[in-house]
DSSP file (Angstrom, degrees, kcal/mol; ACC not computed):
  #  RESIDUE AA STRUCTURE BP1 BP2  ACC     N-H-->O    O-->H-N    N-H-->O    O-->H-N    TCO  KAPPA ALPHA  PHI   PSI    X-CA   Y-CA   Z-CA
    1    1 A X     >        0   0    0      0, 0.0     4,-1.5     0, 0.0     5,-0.3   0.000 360.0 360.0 360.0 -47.1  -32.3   77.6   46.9
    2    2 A X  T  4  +     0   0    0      2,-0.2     4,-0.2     1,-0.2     0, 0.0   0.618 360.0  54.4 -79.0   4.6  -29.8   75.4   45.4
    3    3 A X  T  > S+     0   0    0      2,-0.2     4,-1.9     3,-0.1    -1,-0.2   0.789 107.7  50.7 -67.6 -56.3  -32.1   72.4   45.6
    4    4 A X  H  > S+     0   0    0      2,-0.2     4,-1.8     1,-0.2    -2,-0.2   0.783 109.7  46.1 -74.0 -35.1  -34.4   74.3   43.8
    5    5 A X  H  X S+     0   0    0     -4,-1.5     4,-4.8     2,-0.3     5,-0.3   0.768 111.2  57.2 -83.4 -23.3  -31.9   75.5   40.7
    6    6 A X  H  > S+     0   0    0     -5,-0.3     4,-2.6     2,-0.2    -1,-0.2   0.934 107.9  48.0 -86.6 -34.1  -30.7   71.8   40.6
    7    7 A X  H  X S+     0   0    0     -4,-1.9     4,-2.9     2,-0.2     5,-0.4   0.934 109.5  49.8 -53.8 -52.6  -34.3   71.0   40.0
    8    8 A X  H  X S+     0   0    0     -4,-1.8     4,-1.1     2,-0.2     5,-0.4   0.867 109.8  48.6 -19.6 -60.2  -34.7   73.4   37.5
    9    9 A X  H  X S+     0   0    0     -4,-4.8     4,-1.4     2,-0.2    -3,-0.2   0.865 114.4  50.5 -77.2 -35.3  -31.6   72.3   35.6
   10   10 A X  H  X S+     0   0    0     -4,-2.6     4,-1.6    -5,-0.3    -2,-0.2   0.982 112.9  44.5 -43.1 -77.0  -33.0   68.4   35.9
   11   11 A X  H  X S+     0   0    0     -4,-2.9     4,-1.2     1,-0.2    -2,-0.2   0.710 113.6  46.2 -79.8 -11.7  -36.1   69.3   34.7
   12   12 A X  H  X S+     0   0    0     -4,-1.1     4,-1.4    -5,-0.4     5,-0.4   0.768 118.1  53.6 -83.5 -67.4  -34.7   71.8   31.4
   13   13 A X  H >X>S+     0   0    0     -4,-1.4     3,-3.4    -5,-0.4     4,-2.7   0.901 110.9  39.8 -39.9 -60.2  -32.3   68.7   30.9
   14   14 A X  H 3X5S+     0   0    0     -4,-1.6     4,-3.1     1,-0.3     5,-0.4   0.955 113.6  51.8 -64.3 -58.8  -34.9   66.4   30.8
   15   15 A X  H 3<5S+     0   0    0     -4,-1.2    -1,-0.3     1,-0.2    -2,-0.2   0.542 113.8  47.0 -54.4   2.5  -37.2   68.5   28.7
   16   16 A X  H X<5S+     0   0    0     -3,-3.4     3,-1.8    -4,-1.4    -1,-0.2   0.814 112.6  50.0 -91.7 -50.4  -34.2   69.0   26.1
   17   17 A X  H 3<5S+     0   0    0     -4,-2.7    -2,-0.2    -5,-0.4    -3,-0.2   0.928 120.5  34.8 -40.4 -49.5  -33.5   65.4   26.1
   18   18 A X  T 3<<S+     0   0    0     -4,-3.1    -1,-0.3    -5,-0.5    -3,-0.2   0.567 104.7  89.6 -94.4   9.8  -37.0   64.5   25.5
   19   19 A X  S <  S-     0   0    0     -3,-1.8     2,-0.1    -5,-0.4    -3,-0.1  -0.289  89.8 -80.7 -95.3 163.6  -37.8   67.4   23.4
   20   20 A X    >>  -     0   0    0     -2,-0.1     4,-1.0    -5,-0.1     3,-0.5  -0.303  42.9 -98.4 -90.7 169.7  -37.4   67.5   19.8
   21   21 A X  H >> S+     0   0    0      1,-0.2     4,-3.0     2,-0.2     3,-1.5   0.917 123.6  55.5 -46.3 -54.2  -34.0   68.0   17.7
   22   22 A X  H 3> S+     0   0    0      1,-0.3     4,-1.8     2,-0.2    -1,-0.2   0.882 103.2  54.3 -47.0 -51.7  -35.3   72.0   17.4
   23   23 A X  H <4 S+     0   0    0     -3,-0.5    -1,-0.3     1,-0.3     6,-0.3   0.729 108.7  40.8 -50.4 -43.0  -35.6   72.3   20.8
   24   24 A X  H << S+     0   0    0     -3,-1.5    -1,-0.3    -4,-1.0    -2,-0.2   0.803 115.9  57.7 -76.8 -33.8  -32.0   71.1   21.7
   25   25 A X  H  < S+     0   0    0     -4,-3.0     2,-0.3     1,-0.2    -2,-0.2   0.685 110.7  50.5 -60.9 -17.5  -30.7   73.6   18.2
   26   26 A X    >X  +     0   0    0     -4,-1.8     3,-4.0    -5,-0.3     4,-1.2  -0.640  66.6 179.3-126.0  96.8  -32.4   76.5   19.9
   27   27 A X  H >> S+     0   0    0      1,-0.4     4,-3.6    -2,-0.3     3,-1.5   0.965  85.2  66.8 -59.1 -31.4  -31.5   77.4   23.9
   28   28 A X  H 34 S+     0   0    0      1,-0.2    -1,-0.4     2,-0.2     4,-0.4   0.751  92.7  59.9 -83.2   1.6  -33.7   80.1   24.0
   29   29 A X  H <> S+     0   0    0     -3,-4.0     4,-0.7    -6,-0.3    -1,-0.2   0.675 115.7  33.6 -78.2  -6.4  -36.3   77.6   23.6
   30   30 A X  H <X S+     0   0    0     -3,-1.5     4,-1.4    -4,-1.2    -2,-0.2   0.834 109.9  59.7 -88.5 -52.8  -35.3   76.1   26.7
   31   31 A X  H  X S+     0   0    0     -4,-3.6     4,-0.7    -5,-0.3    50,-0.2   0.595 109.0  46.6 -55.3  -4.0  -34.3   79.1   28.3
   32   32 A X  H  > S+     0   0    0     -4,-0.4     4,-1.9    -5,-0.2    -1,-0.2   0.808 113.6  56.5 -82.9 -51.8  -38.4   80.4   27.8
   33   33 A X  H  < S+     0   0    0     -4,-0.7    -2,-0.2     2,-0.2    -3,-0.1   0.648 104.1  42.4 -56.4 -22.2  -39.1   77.1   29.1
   34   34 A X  H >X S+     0   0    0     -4,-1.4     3,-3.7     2,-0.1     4,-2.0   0.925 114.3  57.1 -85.1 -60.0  -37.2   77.1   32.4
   35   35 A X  H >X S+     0   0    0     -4,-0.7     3,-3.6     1,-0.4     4,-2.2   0.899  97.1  64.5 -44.4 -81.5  -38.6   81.0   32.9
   36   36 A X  H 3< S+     0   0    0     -4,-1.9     4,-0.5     1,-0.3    -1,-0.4   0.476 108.9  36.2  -3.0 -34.1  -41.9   79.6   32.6
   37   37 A X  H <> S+     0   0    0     -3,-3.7     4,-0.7     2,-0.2    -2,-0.3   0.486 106.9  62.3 -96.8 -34.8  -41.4   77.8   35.6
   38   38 A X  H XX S+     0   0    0     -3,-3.6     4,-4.2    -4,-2.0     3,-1.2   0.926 101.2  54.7 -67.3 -60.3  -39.5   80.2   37.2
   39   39 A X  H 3X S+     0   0    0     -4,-2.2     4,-3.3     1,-0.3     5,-0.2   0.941 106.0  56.8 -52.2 -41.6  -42.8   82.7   37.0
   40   40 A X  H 3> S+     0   0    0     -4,-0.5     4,-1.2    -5,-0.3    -1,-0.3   0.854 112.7  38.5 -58.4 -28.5  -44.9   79.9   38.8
   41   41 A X  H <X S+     0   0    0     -3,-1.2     4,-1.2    -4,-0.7    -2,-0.2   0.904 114.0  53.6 -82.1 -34.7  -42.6   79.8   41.6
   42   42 A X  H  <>S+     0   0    0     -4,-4.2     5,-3.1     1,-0.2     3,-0.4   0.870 107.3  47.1 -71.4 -31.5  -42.2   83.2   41.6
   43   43 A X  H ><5S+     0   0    0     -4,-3.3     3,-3.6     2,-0.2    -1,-0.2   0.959 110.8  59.3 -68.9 -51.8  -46.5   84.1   41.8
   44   44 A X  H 3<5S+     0   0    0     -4,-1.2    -1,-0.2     1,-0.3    -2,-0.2   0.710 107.9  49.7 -39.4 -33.0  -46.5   81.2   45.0
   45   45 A X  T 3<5S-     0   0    0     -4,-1.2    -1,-0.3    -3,-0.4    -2,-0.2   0.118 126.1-101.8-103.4  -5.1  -43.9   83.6   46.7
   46   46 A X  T < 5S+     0   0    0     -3,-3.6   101,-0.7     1,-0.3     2,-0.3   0.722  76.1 133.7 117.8 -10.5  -45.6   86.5   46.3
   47   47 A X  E   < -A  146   0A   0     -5,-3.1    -1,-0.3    -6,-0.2     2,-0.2  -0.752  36.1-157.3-121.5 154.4  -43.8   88.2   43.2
   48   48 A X  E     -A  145   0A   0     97,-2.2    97,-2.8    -2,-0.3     2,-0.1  -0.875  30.3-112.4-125.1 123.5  -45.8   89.9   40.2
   49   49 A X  E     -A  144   0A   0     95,-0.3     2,-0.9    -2,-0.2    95,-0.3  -0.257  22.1-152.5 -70.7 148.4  -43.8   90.2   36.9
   50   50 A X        -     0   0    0     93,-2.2    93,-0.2    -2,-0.1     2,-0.1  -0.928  61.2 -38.7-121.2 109.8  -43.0   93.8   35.8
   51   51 A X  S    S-     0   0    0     -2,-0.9     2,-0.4    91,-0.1    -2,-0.1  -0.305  89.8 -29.2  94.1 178.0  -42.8   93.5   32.2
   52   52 A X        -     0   0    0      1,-0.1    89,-0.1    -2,-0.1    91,-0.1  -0.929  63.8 -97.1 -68.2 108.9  -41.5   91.3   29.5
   53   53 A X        -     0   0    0     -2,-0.4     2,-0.4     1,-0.1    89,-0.2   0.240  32.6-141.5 -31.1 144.1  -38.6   88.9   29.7
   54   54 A X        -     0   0    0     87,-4.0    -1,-0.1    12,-0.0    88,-0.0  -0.478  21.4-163.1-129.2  98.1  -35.7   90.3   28.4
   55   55 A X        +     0   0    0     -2,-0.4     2,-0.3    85,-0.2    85,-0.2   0.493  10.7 173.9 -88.8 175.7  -33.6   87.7   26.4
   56   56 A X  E     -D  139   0B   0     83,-2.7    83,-1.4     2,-0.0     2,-0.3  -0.995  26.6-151.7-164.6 169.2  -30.1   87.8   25.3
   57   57 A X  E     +D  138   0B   0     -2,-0.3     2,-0.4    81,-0.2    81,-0.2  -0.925  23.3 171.2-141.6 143.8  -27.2   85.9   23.6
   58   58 A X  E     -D  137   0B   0     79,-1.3    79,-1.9    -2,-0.3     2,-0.3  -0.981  26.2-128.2-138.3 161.8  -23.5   86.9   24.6
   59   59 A X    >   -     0   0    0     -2,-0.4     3,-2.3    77,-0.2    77,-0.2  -0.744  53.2 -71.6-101.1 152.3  -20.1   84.9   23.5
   60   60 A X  T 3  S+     0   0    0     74,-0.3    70,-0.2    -2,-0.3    71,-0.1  -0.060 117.8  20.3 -46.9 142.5  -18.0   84.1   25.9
   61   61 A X  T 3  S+     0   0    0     68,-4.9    -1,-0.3     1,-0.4     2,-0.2   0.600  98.7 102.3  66.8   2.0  -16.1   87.1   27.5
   62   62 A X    <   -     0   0    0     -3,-2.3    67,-0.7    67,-0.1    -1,-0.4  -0.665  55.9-160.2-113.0 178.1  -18.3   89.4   26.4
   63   63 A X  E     -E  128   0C   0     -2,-0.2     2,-0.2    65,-0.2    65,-0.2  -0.969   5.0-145.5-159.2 168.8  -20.9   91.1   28.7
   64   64 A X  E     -E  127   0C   0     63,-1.9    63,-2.5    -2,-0.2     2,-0.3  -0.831   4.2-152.1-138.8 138.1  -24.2   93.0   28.8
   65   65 A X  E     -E  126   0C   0     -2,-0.2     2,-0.4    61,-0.2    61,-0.2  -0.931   8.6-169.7-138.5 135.7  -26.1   95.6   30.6
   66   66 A X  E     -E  125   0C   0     59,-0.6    59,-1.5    -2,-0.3     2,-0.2  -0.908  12.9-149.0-118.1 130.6  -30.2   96.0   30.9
   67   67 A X  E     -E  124   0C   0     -2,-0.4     2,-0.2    57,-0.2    57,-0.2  -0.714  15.1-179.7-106.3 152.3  -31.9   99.3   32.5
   68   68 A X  E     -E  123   0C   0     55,-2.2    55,-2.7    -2,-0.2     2,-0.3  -0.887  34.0-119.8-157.4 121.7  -35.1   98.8   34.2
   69   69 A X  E     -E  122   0C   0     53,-0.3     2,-0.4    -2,-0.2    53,-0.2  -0.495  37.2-159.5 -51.7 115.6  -36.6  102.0   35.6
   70   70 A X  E     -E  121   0C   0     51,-0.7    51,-1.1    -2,-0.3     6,-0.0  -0.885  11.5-144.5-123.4 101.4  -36.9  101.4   39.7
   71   71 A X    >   -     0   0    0     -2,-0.4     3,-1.4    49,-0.2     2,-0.3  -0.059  29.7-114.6 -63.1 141.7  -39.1  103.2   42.2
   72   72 A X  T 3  S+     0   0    0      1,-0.2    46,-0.2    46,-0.1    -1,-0.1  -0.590 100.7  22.6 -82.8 152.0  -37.6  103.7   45.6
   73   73 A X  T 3  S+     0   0    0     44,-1.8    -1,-0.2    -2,-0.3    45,-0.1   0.222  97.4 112.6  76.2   0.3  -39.0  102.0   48.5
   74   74 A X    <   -     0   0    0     -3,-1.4     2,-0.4     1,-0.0    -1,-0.2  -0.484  67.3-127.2 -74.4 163.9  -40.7   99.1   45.9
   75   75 A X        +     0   0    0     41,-0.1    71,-2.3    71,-0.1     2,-0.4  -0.949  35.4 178.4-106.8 154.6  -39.1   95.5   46.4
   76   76 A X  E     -CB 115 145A   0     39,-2.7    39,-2.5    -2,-0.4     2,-0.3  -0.972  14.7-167.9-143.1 140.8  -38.0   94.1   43.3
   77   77 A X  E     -CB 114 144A   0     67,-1.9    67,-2.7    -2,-0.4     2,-0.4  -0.951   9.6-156.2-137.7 176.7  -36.3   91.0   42.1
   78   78 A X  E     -CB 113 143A   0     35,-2.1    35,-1.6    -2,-0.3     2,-0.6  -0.979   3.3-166.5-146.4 128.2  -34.7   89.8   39.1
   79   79 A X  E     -CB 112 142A   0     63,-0.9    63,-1.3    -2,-0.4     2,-0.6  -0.917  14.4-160.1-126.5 136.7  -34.4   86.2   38.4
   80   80 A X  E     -CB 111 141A   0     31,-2.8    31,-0.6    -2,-0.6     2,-0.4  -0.888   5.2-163.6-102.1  97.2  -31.7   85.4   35.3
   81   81 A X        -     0   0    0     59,-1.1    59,-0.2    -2,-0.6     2,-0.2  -0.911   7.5-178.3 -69.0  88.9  -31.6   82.0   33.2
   82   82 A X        -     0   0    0     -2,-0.4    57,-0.2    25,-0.4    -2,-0.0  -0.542  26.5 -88.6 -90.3 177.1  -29.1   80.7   31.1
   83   83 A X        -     0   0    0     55,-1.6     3,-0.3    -2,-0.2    -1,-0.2   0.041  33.7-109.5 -43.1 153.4  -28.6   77.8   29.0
   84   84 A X  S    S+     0   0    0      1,-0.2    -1,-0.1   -75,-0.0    -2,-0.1   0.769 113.2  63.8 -38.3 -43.2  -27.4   74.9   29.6
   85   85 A X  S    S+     0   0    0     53,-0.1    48,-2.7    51,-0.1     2,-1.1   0.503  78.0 116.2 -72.6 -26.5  -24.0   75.7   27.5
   86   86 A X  E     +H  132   0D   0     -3,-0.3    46,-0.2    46,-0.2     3,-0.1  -0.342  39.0 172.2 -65.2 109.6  -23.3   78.2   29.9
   87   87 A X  E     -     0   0D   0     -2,-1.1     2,-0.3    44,-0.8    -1,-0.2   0.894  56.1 -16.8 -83.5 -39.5  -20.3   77.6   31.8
   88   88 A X  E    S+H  131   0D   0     43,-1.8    43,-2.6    20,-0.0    42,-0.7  -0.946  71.1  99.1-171.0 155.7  -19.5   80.5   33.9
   89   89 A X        -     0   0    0     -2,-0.3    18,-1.3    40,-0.2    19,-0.3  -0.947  40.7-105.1 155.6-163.1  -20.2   84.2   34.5
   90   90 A X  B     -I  106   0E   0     16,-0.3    38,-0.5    -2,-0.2     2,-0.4  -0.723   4.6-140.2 175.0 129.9  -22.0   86.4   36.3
   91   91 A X        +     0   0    0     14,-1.2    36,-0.2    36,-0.2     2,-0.1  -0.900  18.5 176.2-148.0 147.2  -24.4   88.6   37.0
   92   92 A X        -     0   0    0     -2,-0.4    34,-1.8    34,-0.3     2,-0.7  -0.231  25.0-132.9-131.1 145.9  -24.9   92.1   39.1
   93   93 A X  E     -GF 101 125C   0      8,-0.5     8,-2.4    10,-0.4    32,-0.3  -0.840  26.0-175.5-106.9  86.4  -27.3   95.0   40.1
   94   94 A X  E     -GF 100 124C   0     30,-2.5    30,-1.3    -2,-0.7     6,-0.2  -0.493  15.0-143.3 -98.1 160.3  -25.8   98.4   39.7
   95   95 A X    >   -     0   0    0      4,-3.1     3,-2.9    28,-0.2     4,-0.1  -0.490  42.1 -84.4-109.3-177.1  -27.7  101.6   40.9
   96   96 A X  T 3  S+     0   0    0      1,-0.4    26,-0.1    -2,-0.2    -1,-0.1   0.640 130.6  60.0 -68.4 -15.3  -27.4  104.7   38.8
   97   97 A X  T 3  S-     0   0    0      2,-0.2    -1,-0.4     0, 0.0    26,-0.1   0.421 120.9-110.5-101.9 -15.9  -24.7  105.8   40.0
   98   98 A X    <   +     0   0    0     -3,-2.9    -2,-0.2     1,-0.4     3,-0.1  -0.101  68.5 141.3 120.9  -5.5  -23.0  102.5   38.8
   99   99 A X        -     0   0    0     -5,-0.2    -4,-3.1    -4,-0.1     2,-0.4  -0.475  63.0-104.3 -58.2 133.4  -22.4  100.9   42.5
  100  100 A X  E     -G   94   0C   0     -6,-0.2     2,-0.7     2,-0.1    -6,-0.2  -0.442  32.8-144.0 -70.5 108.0  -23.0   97.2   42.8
  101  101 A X  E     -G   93   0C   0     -8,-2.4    -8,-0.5    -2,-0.4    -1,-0.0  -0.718  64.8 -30.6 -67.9 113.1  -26.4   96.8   44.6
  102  102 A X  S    S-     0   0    0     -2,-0.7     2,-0.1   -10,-0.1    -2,-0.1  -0.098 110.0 -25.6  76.9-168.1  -26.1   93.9   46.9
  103  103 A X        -     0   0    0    -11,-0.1   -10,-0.4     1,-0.0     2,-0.3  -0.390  62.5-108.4 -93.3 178.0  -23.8   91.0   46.2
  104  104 A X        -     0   0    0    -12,-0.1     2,-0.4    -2,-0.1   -12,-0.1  -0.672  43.8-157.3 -92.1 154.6  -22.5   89.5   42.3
  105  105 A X        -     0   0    0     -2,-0.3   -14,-1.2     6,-0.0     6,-0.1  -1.000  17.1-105.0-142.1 140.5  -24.3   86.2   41.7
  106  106 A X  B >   -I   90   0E   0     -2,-0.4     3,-0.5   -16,-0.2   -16,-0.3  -0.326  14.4-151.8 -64.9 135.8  -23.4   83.5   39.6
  107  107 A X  G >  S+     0   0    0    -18,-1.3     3,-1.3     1,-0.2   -25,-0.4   0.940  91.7  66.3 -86.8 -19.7  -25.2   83.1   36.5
  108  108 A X  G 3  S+     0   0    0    -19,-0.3    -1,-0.2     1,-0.2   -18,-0.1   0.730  97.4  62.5 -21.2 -47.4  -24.8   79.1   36.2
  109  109 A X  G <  S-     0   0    0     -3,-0.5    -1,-0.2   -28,-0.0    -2,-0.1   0.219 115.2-117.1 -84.3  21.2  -26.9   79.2   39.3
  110  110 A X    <   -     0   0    0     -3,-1.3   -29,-0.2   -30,-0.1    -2,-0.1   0.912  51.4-132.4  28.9  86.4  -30.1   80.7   37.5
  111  111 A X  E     -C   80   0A   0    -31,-0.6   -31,-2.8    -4,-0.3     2,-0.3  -0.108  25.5-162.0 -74.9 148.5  -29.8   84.4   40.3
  112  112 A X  E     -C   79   0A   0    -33,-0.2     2,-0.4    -2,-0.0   -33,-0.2  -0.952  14.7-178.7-138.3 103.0  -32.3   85.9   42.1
  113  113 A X  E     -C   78   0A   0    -35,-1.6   -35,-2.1    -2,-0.3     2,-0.4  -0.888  18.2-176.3-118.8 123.7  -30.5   89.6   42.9
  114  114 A X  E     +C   77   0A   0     -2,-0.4     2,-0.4   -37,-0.2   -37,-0.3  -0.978  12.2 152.6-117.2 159.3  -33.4   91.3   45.0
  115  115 A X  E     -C   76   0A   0    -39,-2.5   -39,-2.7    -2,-0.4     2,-0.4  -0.993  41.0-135.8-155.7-174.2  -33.3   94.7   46.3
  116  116 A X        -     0   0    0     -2,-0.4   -41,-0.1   -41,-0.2   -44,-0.1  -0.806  32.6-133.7-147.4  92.4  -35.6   97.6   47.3
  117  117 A X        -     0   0    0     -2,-0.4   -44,-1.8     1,-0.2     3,-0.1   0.175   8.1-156.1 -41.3 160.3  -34.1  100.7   45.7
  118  118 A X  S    S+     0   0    0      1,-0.4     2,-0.4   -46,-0.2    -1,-0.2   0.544  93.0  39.1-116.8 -38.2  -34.0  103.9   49.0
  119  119 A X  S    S-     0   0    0    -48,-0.1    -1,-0.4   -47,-0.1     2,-0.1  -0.904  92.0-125.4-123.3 141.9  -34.0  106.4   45.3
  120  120 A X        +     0   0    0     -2,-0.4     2,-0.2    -3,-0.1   -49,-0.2  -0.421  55.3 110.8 -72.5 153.1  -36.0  105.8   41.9
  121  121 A X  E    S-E   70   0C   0    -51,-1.1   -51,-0.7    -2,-0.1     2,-0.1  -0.595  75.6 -62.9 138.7 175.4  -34.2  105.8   39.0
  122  122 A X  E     -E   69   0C   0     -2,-0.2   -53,-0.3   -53,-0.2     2,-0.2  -0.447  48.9-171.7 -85.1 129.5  -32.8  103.3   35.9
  123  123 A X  E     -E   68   0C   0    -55,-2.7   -55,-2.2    -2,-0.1     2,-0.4  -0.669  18.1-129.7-116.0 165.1  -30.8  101.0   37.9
  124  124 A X  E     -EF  67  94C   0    -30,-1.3   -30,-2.5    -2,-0.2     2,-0.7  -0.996   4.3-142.4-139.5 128.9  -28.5   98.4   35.0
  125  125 A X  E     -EF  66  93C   0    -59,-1.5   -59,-0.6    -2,-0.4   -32,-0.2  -0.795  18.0-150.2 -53.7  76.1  -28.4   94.7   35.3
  126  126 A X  E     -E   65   0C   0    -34,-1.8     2,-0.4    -2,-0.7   -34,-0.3  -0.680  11.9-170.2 -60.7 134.7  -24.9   93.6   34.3
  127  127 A X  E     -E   64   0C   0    -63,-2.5   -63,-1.9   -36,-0.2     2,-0.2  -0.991   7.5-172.1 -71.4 113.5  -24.7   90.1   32.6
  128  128 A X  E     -E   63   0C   0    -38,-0.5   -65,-0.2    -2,-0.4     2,-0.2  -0.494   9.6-155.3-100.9 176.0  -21.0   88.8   32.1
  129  129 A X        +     0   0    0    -67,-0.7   -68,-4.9    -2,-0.2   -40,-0.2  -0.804  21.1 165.2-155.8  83.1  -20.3   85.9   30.3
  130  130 A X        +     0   0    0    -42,-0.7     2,-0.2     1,-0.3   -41,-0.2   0.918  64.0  15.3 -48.5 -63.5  -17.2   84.2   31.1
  131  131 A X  E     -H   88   0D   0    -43,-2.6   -43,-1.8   -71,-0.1   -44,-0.8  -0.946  61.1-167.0-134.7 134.8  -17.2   80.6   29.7
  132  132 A X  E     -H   86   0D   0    -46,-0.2   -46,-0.2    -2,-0.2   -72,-0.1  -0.967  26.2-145.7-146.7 125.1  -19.5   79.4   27.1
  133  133 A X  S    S+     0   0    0    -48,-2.7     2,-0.2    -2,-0.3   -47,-0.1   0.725  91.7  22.5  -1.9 -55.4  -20.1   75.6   25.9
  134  134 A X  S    S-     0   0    0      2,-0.1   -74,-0.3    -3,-0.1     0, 0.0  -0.764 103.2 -81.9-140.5 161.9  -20.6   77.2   22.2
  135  135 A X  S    S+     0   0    0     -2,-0.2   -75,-0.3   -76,-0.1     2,-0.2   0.656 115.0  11.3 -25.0 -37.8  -19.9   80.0   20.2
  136  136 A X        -     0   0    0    -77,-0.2     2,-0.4     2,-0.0   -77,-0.2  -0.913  63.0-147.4-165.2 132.4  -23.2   81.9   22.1
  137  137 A X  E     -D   58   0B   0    -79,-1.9   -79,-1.3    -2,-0.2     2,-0.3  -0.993  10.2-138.2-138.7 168.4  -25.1   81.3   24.8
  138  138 A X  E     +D   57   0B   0     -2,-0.4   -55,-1.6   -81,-0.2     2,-0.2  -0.747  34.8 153.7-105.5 135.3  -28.7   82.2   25.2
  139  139 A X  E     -D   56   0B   0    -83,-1.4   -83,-2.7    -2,-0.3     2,-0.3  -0.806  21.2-148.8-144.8-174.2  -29.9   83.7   28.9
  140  140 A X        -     0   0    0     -2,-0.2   -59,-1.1   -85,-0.2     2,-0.3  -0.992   9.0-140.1-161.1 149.0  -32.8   86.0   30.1
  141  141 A X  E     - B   0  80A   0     -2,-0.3   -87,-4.0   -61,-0.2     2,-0.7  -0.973  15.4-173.3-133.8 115.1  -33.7   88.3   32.4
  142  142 A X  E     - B   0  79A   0    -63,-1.3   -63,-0.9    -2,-0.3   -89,-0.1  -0.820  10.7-154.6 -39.0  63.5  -37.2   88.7   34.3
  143  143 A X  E     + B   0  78A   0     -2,-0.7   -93,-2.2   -93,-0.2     2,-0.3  -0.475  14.5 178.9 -78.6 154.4  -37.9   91.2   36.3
  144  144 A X  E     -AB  49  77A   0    -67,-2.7   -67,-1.9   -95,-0.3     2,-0.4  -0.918  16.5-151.4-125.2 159.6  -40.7   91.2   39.3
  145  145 A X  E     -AB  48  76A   0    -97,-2.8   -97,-2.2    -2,-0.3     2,-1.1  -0.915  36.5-105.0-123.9 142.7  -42.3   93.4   42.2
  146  146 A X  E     -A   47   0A   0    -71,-2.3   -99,-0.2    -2,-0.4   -71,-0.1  -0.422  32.7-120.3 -93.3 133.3  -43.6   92.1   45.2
  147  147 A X        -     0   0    0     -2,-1.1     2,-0.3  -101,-0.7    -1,-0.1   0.030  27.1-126.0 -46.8 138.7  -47.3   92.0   45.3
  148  148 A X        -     0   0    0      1,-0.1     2,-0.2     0, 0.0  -102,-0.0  -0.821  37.7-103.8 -85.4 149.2  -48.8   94.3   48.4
  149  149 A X        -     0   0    0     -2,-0.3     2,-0.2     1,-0.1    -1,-0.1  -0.564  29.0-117.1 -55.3 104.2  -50.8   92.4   50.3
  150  150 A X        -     0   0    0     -2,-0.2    -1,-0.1     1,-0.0    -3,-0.0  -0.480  42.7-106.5 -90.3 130.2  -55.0   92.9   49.8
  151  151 A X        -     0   0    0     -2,-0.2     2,-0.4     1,-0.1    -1,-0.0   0.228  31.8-113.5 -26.7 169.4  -56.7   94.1   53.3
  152  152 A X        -     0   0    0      0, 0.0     2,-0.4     0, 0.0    -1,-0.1  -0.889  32.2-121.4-123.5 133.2  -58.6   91.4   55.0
  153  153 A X        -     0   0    0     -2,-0.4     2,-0.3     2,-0.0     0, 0.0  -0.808  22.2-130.0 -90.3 143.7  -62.5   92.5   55.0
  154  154 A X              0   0    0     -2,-0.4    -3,-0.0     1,-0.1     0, 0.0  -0.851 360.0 360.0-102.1 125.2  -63.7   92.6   58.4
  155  155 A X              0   0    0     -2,-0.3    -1,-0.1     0, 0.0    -2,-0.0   0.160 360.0 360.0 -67.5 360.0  -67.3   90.5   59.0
C-alpha cells in the first residue's frame, strides 16, 4: 500500500513538473489527475464508483465533513487525495451516531477507509487539515462499492 501511494505521489510529481505552468497554479488539476488513476486501480480490485468525486479546499487547521447515504451490509470504500502542498491531517469515517468507524488515516498518505456499515444511514467523512504548504490546499473524496460478483453460466 505504501509502495503504491509513493507511486502515486512520483507519478502526480512528475506530471506537475512536466505539465504546464496552469497545471502546477491549480492542485485540483492534479488532484483530478491522481483520482483518475486511483479509479483504475480501484475497477482492477473489484470496486465500482458510487457517485461523483467530491472535491474540496481547506486552510490549514480547518476541517470538513461529507455525508454519503450507506446501506447496511454493502462494502464501501472511500479513497481521499490531496495535493501535493498538503503537509499533514487527517481523515475519518463516522457513523450517524458520530462514532469513528474503523481507524483515523492520514491524509498525506492518499486513505483508503473501508467499511461495511451493519445499519443504513448518512454516515460523515471528516477531513482535517492540519498543515498546509499554502494558504489552501486542494483534496477529494471518492467514494466506491464493491462490485458483486456475476454467476458463472454453467455449460
Amino acid at each position: 500500500m505504501r509502495k503504491l501511494c509513493l507511486t502515486l505521489a512520483a507519478l502526480g510529481a512528475g506530471l506537475a513538473v512536466a505539465g504546464t505552468a496552469s497545471a502546477q497554479a491549480a492542485p485540483a488539476v492534479w488532484v483530478n489527475r491522481i483520482l483518475v488513476e486511483w479509479q483504475a486501480i480501484q475497477a482492477r480490485e473489484g470496486w465500482a464508483p458510487v457517485g461523483q468525486a467530491r472535491p474540496g479546499v481547506l486552510a490549514a487547521g480547518a476541517e470538513t465533513a461529507l455525508e454519503f447515504p450507506l446501506a447496511a451490509g454493502t462494502a464501501y470504500r472511500f479513497v481521499v487525495v490531496c495535493e501535493p502542498g498538503c503537509g499533514a491531517g487527517d481523515v475519518a469515517l463516522l457513523d450517524p451516531a458520530g462514532s469513528k468507524v474503523g481507524d483515523t488515516k492520514p491524509l498525506v498518505e492518499m486513505p483508503r477507509l473501508e467499511a461495511t456499515p451493519a445499519a443504513a444511514g448518512t454516515y460523515r467523512l471528516r477531513v482535517a487539515m492540519t498543515d498546509c504548504a499554502t494558504a489552501t490546499c486542494a483534496w477529494s473524496a471518492q467514494l466506491y462499492s464493491k462490485v458483486q460478483g456475476k454467476p458463472k453460466r454453467r455449460r
